[in-house]
N, C-alpha and C positions, 0 to 999 in steps of 0.2 A: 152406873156400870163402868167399869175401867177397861183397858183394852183388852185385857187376857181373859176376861168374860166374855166379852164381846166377841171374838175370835173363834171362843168354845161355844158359844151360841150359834153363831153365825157354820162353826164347821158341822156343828150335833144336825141344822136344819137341813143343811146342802149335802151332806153326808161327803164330807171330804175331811182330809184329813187335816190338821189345825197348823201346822209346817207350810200346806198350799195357800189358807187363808190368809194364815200370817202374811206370807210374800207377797199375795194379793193386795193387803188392807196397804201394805207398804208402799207398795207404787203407787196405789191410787193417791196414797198422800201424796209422794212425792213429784206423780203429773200433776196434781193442781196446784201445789207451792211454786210447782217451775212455772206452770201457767200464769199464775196471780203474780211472780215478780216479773217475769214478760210483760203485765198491764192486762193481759186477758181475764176476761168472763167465760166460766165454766157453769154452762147449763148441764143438770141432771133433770132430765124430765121426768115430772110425779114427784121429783124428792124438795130441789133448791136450788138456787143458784150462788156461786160465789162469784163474787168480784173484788176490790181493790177500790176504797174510799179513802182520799184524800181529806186529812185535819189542818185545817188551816192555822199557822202563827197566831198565837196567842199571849197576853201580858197576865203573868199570874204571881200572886204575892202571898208571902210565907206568913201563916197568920203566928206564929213566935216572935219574928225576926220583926217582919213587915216589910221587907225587901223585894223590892221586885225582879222577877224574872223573866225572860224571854224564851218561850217552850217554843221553839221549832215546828215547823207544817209537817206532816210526817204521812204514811198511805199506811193505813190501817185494814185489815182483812176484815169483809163481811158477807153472810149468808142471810139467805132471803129462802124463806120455808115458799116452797111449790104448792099452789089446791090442793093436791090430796094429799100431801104432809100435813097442812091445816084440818083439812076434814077428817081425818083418821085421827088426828089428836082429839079433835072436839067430840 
């Protein structure tokens, strides 16, 4: 499902119109992006949670070349599905 399905899903359930959802879906992202570069964890309860994982420096080599490289530590976004996100899925 791409977002403009999702949109018209989400506005067909809530019976709103797809212009309010749009603006809605948009903030929502854009508090947790602000949150997640802050360092914060964004609990949704029932859905998941997201936080901000740290990858640690790493030596990785070009299997062409065989050169080696130095990949950077970097903070990588991740979501953690809630119990009843898992149990509705299963």
């Amino acid at each position: 499902m791409k977002k403009q399905d999702f949109i018209k899903a989400v506005a067909a359930m809530a019976g709103l119109s797809q212009d309010a959802v749009s603006k809605t879906l948009t903030s929502i992202i854009d508090v947790v992006t602000s949150e997640l570069k802050a360092g914060s964890e964004v609990n949704i309860t029932g859905f998941g949670a997201f936080k901000v994982s740290t990858r640690s420096a790493r030596n990785w080599v070009n299997p062409r070349t065989w050169e080696s490289i130095k990949i950077p530590s970097m903070n990588s976004p991740v979501f953690r599905a809630g119990k009843t996100l898992k149990e509705a899925v299963r």
